[in-house]
N, C-alpha and C positions, 0 to 999 in steps of 0.2 A: 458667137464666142467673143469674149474681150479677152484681147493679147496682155492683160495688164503685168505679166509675170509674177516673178519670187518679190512678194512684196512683204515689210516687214508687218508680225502680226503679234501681239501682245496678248498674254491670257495672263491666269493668277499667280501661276509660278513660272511661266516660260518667257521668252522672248525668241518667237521663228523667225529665223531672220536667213539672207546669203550669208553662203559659207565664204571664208574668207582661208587664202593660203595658210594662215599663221594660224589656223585650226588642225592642221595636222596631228601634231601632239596629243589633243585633246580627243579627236577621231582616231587614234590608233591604240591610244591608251583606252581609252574609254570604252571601247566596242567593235573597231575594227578589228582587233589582235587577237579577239577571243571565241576559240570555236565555238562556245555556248553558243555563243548568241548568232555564229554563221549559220548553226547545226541548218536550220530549215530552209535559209535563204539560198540564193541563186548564183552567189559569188563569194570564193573561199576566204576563210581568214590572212587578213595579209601579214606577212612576214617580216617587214620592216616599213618603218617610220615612210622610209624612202618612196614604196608604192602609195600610200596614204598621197602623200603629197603630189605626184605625178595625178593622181585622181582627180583632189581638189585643185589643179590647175584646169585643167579640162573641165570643171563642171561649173568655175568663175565664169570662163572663157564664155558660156554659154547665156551667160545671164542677161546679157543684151535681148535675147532672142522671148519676145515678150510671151512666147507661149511653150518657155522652160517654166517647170514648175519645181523648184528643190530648195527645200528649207534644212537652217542648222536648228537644231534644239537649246538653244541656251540655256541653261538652270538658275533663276534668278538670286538663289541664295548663295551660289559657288561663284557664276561670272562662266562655268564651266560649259562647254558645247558635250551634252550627253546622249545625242542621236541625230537622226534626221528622218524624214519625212518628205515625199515627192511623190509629183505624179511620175508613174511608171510606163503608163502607155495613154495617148490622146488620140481622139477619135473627134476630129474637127465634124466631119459629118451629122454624126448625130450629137454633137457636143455633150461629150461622154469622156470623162477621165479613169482611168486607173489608178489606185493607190496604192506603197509601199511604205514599209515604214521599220526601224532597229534603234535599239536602245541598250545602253548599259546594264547590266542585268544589277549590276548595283542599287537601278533606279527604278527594278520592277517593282509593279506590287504597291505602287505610289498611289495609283492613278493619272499617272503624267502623261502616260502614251494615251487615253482615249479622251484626255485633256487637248493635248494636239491635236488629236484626230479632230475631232470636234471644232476645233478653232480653222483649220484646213479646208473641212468638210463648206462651213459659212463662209471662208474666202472663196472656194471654189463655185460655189452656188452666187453670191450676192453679189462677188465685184469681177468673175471671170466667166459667167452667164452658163455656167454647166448645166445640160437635163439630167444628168446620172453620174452617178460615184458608186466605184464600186474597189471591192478588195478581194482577195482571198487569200487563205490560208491552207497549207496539211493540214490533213484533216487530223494528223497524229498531234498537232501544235493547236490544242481547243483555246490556249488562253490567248491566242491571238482572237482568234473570235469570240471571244467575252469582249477583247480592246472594240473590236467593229460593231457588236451590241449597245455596247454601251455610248458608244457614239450615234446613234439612232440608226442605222443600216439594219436589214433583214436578210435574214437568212434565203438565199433563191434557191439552192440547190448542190449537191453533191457531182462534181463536172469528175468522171472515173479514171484515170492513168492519164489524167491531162497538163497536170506538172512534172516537169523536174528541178531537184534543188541538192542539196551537197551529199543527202541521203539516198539517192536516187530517182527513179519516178513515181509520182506520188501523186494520190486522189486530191482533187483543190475544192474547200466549201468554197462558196462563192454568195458574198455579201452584198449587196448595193441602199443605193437609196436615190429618189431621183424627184426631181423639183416640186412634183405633185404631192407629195408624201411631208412637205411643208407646211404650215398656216404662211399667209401672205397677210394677215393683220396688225402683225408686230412693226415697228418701223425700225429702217434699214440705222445702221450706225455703222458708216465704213472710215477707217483710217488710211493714206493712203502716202505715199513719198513720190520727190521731183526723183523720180533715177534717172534723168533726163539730162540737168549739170549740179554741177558738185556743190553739194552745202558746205555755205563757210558760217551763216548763222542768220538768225531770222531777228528781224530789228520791228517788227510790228504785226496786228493780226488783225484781219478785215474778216467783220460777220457780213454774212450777206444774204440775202433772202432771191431764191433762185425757185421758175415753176415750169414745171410741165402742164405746157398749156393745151386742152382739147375742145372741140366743137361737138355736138351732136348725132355728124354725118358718121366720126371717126377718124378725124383729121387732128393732125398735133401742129402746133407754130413755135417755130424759134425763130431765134435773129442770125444774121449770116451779118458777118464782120470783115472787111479787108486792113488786117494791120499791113502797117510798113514801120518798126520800130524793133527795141532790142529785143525784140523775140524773133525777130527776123519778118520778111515778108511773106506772107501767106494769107489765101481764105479760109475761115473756117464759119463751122456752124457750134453754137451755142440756146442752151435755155433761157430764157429770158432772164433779167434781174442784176441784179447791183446792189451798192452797199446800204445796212441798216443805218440808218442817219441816227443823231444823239434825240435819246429820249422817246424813239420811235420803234412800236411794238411790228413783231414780225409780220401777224396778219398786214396792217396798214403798209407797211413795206412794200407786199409783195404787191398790193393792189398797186400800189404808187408806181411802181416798178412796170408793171406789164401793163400801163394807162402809157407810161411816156413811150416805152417804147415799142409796143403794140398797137397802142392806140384802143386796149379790150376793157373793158367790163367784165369781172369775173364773178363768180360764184366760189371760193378756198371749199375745194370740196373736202380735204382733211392732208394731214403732213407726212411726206411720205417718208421723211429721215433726215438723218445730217452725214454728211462726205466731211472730213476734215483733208484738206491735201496742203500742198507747198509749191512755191511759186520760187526757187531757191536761188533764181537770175536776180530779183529783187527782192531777196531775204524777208518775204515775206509768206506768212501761215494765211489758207483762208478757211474762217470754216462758215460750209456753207448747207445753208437751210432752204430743203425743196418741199415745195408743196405741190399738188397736184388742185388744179384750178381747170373749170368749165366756165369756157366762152358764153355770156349771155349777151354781148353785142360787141361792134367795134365802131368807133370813132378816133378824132383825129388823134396822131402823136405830139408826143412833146420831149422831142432829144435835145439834149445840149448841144452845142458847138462841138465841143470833141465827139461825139456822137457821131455827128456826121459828117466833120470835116476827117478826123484821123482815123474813125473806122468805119465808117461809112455803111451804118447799119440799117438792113433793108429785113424784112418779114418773109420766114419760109412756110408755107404749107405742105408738109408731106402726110402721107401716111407710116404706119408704124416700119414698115420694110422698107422705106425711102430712107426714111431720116436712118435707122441703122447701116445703110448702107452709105450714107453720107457720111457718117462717125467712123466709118472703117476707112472710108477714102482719104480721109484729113487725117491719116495717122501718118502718112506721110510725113509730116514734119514733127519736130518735136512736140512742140505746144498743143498740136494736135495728138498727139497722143496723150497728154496731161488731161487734155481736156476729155478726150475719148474716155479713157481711165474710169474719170469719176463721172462722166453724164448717162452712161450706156447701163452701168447696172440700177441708176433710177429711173430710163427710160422704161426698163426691162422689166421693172415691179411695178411702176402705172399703167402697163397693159396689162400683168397679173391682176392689179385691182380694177380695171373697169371688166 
């Protein structure tokens, strides 16, 4: 599982974003305050502005914690926050989430909720490494399960006196959908934020051609870096690659890239997406383009100076459970977790594709 949390996510008319205290208003007006829409959930209509807001302090408070998952609904035509969506129960084990989800009943009937759902479902899958999502509903509440249909989940089964919610105890369908039940030929397209320090504004954007690199036997190579600069002191592990230089197409790039600092010969065996993230200590955007490349030889490298004097970058061979565990242990620091963020779920789809 990657800890990446509540990270913001963009569809046609939404923006899922953290809730923020100053959301109160909007969640209490909107949805909190009205038995309709408590009728089948698991916690009663609140009563004033005031509970709202004690909530949303507690559920800020948590967003540090990279494996909270709770989104606001914003509605792009109002500015307005008209629901939320979060995982309800996490199962690190089998990297398994549960889903929950309320909405304004002003705003059923749109199609908005199985719009989130859906947008959710792909953050949960592609940048937070889930095997399964699942949901359920009373079974007396069917248009929640039309919302879980139409988000691609199936139908498992009738679970019998196994909920309770403001109606009483109550029969739960029970929905899922789970990694296998995807094509892996589509390419990944993640957007991703520094929650790491505070953006004041991004003054430039660096494309950059980055690969997962593999051998034959089963073995993957990155480069292992020691900074000592303002991101502070630390090692970490990274994919190989650096920036698109002027007038230089991505293939030539990456070759270029994993020549100097591999020392490989590759084969671009095809693209496996783009990560857009932010680097917000140095107000800068990166977006960056991974391919997935096979080793057909190695010879020498050719690093710069800074290369090797300020990060002093050395070749890892792991395998797929190494290098994952390696991206878990560099979360330790910030940067490493920026980096973890956005390397782990393209590591995680180049093993889907070989």
């Amino acid at each position: 599982m990657n800890k990446a949390g509540t990270q913001r996510i963009e569809t046609q008319r939404l923006i899922l974003r953290r809730f923020k205290t100053e959301d109160a208003d909007d969640m209490f007006t909107n949805w909190a305050s009205d038995p309709e829409v408590t009728r089948y959930l698991t916690w009663p209509a609140h009563t004033s502005v005031e509970v709202t807001g004690y909530l949303l302090s507690d559920w800020v408070s948590r967003y540090e914690n990279g494996g909270y998952f709770n989104w606001a609904m914003e509605y792009r035509k109002t500015g307005r926050v008209i629901g939320n969506i979060s995982v309800v129960r996490l199962n690190e084990n089998i990297e398994a989430a549960e889903i929950g989800y309320c909405m304004g009943k002003a705003y059923w009937g749109q199609g908005l909720m199985p719009e989130a759902l859906k947008a959710v479902i792909d953050y949960l899958f592609d940048v937070a490494g889930m095997n399964r999502i699942s949901a359920g509903h009373d079974v007396n509440n069917p248009k929640s399960g039309r919302v879980m249909d139409k988000a691609g989940m199936r139908l498992e089964g009738i679970l019998r006196a196994c909920g309770r919610n403001n109606l009483g105890i109550c029969d739960i369908a029970l929905h899922a959908i789970i990694r296998a039940d995807r094509k892996t030929d589509s390419e990944l397209n993640i957007e991703l934020q520094d929650t790491e320090w505070p953006y004041e504004y991004t003054d430039h954007d660096r494309k950059i051609a980055r690969a997962i690199v593999y051998d034959d036997d089963g073995y993957f190579y990155f480069v292992r870096a020691e900074r000592d600069d303002d991101f502070g002191k630390e090692v970490l592990i990274e994919t190989s690659g650096g920036g698109v230089e002027t007038d230089e197409d991505l293939d030539s790039a990456i070759k270029r890239e994993l020549k100097e600092e591999l020392g490989a010969e590759v084969e671009v065996v095809r693209r496996i997406g783009v990560v857009s993230d932010y680097y917000n200590l140095i107000h800068r955007h990166n977006l960056n383009n991974y391919f997935l490349c096979r080793v057909i030889s190695f010879g020498d490298k050719n690093l710069t100076q800074d290369e090797i004097e300020d990060f002093h970058l050395s070749t890892l061979k792991m395998t797929y459970e190494e290098a994952a565990a390696e991206y878990e242990k560099r979360r330790e620091t910030r940067l490493g977790r920026l980096i973890a963020n956005r390397e782990v779920p393209i590591l995680r789809r180049a093993r889907e594709i070989l």
